[in-house]
C-alpha positions in Angstrom: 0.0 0.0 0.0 3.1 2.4 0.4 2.2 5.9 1.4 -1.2 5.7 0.6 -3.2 7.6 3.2 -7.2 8.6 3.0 -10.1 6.9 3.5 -10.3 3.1 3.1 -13.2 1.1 2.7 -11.9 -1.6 4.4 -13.9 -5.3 3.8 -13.2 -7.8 7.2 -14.3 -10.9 8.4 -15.5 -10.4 11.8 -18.9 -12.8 12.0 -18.3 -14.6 15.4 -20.4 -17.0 17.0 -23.7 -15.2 19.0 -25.5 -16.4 22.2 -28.4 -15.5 22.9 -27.9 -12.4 21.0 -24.7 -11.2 22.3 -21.4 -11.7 20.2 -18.8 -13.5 21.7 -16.1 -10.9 22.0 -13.5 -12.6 22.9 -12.6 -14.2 19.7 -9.2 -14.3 17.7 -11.4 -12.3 14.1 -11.6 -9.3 17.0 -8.0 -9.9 18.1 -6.4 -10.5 15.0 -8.0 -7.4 12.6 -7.4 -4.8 15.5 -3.7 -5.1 14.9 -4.4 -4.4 11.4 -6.8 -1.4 11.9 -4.3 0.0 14.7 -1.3 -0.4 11.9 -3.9 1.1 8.9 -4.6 4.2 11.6 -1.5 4.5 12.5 -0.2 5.4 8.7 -2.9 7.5 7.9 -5.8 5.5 6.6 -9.5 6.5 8.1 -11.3 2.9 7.7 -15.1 2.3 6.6 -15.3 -0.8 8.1 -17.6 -3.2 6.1 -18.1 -7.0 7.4 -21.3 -9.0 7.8 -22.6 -11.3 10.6 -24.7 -14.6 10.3 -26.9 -15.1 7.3 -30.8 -14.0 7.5 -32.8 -16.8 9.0 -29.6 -18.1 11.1 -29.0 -18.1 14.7 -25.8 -15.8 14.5 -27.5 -13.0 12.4 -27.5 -9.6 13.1 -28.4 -6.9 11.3 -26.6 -4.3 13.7 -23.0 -4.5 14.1 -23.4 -1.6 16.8 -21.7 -4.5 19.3 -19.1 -4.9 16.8 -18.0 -1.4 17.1 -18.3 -1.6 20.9 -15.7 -4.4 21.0 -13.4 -2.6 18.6 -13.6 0.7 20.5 -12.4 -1.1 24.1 -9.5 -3.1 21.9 -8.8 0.1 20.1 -9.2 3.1 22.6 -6.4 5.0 20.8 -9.4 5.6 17.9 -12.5 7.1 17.8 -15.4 5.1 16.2 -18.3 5.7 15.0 -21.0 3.2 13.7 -24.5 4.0 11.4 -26.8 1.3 10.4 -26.9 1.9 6.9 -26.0 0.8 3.8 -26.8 4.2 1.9 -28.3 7.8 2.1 -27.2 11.1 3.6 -26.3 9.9 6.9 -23.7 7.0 5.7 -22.5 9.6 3.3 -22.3 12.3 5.6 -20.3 10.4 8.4 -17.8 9.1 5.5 -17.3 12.4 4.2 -16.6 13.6 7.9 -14.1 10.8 8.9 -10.3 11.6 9.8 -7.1 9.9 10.7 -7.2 8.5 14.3 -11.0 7.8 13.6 -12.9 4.6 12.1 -16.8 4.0 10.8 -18.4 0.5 11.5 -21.4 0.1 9.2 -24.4 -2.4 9.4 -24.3 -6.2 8.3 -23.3 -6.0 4.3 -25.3 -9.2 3.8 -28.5 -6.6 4.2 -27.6 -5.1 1.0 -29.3 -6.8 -1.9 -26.4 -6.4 -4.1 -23.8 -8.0 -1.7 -25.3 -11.8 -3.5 -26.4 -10.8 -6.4 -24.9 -12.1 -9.5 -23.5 -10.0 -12.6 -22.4 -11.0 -15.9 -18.8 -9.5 -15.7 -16.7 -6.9 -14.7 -18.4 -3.5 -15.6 -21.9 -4.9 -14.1 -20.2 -5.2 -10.6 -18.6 -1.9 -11.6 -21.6 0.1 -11.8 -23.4 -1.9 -9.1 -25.4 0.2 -6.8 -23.2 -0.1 -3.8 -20.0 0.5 -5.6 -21.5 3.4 -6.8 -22.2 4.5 -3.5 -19.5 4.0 -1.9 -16.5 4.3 -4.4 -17.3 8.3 -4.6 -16.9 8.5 -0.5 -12.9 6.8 -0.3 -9.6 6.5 -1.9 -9.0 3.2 -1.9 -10.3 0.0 -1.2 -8.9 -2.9 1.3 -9.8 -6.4 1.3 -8.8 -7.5 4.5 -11.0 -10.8 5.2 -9.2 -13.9 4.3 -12.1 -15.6 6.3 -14.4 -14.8 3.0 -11.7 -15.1 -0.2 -13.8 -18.5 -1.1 -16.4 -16.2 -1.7 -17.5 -14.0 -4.7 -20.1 -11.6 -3.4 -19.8 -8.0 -4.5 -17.9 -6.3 -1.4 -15.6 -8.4 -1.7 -14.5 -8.8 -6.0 -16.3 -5.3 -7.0 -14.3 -2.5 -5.7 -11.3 -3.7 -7.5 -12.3 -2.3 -10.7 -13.3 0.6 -9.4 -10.7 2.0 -6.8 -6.8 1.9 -6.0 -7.3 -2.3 -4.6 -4.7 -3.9 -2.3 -4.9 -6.8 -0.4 -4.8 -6.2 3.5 -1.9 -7.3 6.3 -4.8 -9.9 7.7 -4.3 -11.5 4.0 -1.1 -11.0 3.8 0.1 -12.8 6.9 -2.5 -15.8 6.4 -1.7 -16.8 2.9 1.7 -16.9 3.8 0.6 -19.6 7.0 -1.6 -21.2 4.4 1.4 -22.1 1.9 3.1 -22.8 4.3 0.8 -26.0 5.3 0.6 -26.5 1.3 4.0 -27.1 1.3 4.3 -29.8 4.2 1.5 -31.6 2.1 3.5 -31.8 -0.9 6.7 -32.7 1.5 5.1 -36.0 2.4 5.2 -35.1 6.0 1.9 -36.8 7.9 -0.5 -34.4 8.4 -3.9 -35.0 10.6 -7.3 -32.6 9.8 -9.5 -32.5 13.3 -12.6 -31.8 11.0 -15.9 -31.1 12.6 -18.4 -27.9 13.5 -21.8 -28.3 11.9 -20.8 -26.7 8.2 -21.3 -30.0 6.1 -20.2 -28.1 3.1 -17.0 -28.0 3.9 -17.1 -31.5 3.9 -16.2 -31.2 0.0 -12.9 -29.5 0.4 -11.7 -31.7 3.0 -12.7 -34.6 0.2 -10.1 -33.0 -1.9 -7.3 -32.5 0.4 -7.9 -36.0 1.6 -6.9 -36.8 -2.0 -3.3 -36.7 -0.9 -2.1 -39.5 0.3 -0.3 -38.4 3.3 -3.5 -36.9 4.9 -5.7 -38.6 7.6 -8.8 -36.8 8.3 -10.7 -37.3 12.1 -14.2 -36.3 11.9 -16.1 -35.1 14.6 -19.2 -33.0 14.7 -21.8 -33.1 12.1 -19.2 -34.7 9.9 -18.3 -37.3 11.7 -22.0 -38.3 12.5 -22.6 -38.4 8.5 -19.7 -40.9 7.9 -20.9 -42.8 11.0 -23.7 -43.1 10.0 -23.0 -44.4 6.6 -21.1 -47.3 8.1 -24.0 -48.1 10.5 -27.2 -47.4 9.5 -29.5 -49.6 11.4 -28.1 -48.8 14.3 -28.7 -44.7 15.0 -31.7 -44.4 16.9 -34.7 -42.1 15.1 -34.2 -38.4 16.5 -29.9 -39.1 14.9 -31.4 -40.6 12.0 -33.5 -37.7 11.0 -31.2 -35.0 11.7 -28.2 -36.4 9.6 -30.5 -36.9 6.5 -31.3 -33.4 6.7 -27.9 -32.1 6.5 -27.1 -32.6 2.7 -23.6 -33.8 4.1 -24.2 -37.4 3.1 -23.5 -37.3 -0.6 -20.2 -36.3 0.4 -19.3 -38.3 3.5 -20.2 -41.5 1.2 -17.2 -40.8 -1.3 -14.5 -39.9 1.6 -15.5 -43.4 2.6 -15.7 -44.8 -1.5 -12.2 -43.5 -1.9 -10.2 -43.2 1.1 -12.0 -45.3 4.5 -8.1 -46.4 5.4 -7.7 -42.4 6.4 -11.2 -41.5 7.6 -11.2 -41.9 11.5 -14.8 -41.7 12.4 -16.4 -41.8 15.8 -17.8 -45.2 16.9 -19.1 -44.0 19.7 -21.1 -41.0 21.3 -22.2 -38.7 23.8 -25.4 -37.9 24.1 -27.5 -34.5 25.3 -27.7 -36.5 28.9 -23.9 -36.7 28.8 -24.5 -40.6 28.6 -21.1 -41.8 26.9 -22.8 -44.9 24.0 -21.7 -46.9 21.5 -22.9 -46.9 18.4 -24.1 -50.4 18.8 -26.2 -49.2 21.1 -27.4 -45.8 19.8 -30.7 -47.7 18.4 -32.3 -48.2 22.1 -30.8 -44.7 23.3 -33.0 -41.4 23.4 -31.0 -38.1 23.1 -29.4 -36.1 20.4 -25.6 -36.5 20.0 -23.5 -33.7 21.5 -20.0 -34.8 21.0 -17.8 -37.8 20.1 -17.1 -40.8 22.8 -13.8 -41.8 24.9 -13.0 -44.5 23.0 -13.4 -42.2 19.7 -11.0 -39.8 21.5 -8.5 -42.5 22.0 -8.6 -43.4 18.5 -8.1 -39.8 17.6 -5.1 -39.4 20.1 -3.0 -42.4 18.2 -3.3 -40.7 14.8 -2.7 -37.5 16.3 0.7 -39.0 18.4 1.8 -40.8 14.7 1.4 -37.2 13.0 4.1 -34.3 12.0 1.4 -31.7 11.4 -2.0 -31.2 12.8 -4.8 -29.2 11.4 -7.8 -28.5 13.5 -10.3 -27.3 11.5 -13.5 -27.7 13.6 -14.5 -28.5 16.8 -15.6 -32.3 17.3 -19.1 -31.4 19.5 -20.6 -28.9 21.5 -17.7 -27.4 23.5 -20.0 -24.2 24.0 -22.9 -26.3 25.8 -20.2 -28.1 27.9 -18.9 -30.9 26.3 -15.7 -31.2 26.8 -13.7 -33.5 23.9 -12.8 -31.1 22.0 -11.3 -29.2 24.8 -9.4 -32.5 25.8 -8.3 -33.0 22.1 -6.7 -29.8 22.1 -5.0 -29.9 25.3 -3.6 -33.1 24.0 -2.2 -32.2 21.0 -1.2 -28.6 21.5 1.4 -30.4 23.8 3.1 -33.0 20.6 6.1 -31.9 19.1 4.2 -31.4 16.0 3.5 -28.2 13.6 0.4 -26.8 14.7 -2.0 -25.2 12.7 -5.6 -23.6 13.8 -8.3 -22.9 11.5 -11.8 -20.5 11.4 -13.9 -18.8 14.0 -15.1 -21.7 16.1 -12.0 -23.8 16.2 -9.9 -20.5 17.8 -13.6 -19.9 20.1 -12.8 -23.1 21.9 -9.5 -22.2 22.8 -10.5 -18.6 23.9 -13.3 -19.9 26.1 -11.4 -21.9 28.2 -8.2 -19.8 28.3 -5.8 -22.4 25.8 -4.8 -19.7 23.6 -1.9 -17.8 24.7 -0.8 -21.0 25.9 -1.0 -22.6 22.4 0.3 -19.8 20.7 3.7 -19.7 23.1 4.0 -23.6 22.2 4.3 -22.1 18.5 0.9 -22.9 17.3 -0.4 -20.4 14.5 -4.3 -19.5 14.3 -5.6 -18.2 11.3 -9.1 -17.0 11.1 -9.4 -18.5 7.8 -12.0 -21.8 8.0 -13.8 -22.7 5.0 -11.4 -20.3 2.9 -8.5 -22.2 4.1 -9.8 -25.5 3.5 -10.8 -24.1 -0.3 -6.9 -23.1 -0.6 -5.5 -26.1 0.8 -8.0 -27.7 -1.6 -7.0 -25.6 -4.8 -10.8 -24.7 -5.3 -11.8 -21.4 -6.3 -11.2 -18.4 -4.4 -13.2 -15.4 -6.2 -12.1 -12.8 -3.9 -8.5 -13.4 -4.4 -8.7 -14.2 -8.2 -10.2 -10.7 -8.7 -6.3 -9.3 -7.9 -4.9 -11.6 -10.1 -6.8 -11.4 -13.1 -6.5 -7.6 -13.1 
């Protein structure tokens, strides 16, 4: 970015998990970006800070990111921010207009603005797109600084290229360089171990693509893990399971990690359920309850692999860590430990370290964090990354 100073519409990543309507604060997408915004202040760029949180119709949305200022404002106290809840009109406008160095403008959830998903037919449609017309007038430049999202192609985050000075942000930056980093250990031959679990089951297709390589063994936990599971046993997953792994659109997916590569798919064989009853799946047809995280003798299996392994990639937590079940805290309290290279992926996976206080101690053990999930999985699984391949092609 050299000497470039102004106003910066500035495109982050900071959608963190939400209970009972409260962002969780203390999250490494808070922690992380405020380093960048300090450095961005600090050399005379005025951010517009635009990020989104949650999708409509999902538990994490909000349409207000009014909390999201309030977090960065006590990380930050060195800047002044500001927040408005729009998208558009005088107001925005007026506070843009009005912003200085030393001072930073939070606006409301992108996702709320109808172009953010639309779809256009090339390059001048995004161009002349009604929020890059709104918005382009109001800065000098334009930073995309949310590796969390570069899988993505909505318009905040491939438009404003061809429309303003464009430069990838320090956030980027730093976690491309972690991300090729891992690359290169995969195509080393060094054995490498994905934790892989959370309740995204679309991300289930990327870690079908890394799993490609040979050197790769993937443990699934979470919704993941249940899919697979339950693929392998069928009869035996009692009706409330049953019902709620068909509806997940994971099992497509789960069937060809098994069709191509069950040797290095460590599945769970048994459960805990919502009564914190530890089954096995041979027994999961006469049990009531709703699976909440993976068993002991899962966690064992998972604990050999991870002991036999030279780098470990936890990319999802294995069950409900934020309702009190406590395997995935145990699995990364075990492994954080190895002599191995550590690597941490996404918002959830860094959220169970945070809440129980693991993080500065994994981080001084040389573990590296990136708040890159899905995205991360998408470059470790050469798919497409739109908002990245915007910069590239010009």
């Amino acid at each position: 970015m050299g000497d470039i100073k102004g106003r910066a519409l500035v495109r982050i990543d900071v959608n963190v998990p939400v209970r009972n309507g409260k962002i969780v604060a203390n999250n490494l997408r808070f922690k992380a970006i405020s380093k960048k915004i300090n450095c961005y202040s600090e050399n005379g760029i005025a951010p517009v800070i635009v990020s989104h949180q949650g999708r409509k119709g999902d538990d994490d949305y909000l349409e207000s990111l009014e909390q999201h200022k309030e977090v960065f404002q006590k990380l930050l106290p060195q800047i002044e921010f500001f927040y408005s809840n729009n998208l558009d009109g005088t107001e925005l406008k007026s506070k843009m207009l009005s912003l200085k160095q030393g001072q930073a403008l939070v606006v409301k959830n992108i996702r709320d603005h109808e172009d953010e998903k639309k779809t256009f037919k090339n390059a001048d449609e995004r161009k002349n797109s009604e929020m890059v017309k709104f918005f382009s007038p109001l800065v000098d430049l334009y930073i995309n600084d949310a590796p969390a999202t570069m899988h993505r192609g909505d318009t905040s985050l491939t438009a404003f290229r061809h429309a303003l000075p464009s430069f990838l942000g320090l956030q980027m930056e730093e976690e491309l360089k972690v991300l090729q980093e891992i690359k290169n250990h995969m195509n080393s031959g060094k054995k490498i171990a994905i934790i892989f679990g959370g309740k995204k089951w679309e991300k289930l297709e990327y870690v079908y693509k890394i799993a490609a390589n040979k050197n790769v063994t993937v443990l699934c936990g979470g919704v993941p893990g249940q899919s697979v599971c339950y693929l392998r046993n069928k009869t035996k997953f009692n009706k409330e399971n049953e019902d709620f792994i068909s509806n997940t659109e994971s099992l497509d997916t789960a069937a060809k990690l098994i069709q191509d590569f069950d040797h290095r798919i460590i599945y769970p064989i048994d459960f805990v359920l919502d009564d914190k009853e530890n089954v096995h799946v041979e027994d999961l047809k006469n049990k009531k309850g709703s699976i909440m995280d993976i068993g002991e003798q899962t966690l064992s299996k998972f604990f050999e692999v991870l002991e036999d392994s030279e780098v470990i990639i936890y990319a999802g937590p294995v069950g409900k860590y934020e309702k009190g079940y406590d395997k995935t805290i145990r699995l990364v309290s075990r492994f954080m430990g190895l002599k191995t290279m550590n690597y941490t992926f996404g918002g959830n996976s860094a959220d169970s370290m945070d809440e129980v206080g693991l993080d500065v101690a994994y981080e001084k053990l040389g573990g590296k964090r990136i708040t890159s999930g899905g995205s991360g999985l998408a470059f470790l699984a050469n798919d497409k990354l739109p908002a990245l391949e915007v910069f590239e092609s010009g």
